[in-house]
C-alpha positions, 0 to 999 in steps of 0.5 A, spaced: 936 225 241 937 219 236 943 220 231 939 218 223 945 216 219 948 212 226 942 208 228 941 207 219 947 203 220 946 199 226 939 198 224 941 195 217 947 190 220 942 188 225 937 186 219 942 183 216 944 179 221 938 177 222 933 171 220 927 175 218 931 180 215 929 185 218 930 189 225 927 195 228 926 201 233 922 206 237 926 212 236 920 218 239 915 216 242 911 223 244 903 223 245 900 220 239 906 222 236 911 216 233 918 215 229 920 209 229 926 206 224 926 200 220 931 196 217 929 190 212 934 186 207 932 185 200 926 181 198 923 183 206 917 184 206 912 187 211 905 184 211 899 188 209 896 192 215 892 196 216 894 204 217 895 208 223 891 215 223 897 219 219 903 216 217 908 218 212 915 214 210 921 217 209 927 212 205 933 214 208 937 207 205 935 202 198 929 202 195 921 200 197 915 199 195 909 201 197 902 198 196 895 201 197 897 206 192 895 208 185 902 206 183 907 202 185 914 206 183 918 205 187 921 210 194 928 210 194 933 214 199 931 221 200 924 220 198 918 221 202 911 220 202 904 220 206 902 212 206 895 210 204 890 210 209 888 203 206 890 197 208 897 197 204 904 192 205 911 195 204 917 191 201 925 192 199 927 192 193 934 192 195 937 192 203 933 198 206 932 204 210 926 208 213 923 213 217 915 211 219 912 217 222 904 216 226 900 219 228 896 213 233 890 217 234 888 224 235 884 226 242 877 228 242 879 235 245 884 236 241 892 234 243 894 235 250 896 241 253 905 241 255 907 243 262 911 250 262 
């Protein structure tokens, strides 16, 4: 089970400590499904990409900005968003913490079915 506020704090001083500004992790990894945690210090930016099948960014920490949306005002701490599905950067305006949710890709068939 991963703890948010704890793995905030490490993912931030990591970042921090770093030479790239920024540190992350692959918190669930289920299927198609995927949290991940990212950590970036102010002025860190992380390039345009493309976008998986669906995604949504939560801010936990700080303040980002995301591109590829109509406007660019931006997400801080306790906000949520469904990210574009164009091709879209993300860049912290101050140090900075965020939840990424994916969906990689959805199964012809639908999803799988679990074990009982």
């Amino acid at each position: 089970m991963a703890h948010l506020d704890r793995s905030a704090d490490e993912h931030l001083a990591a970042a921090q400590a770093s030479p790239n500004g920024r540190s992350a992790e692959l918190l669930v990894h289920d299927g198609v499904l995927r949290h991940s945690i990212l950590a970036l210090t102010a002025g860190t930016e992380l390039a345009e990409h493309n976008s998986p099948h669906a995604a949504s960014l939560q801010v936990l920490r700080g303040a980002v900005t995301v591109t590829g949306f109509e406007t660019t005002a931006p997400l801080r701490a306790g906000e949520l968003t469904v990210l574009t599905h164009h091709r879209h950067s993300v860049a912290a305006l101050e140090d900075s913490v965020f939840l990424l949710t994916t969906v990689t890709g959805v199964p012809q068939d639908g999803p799988p079915e679990r074990a009982r």
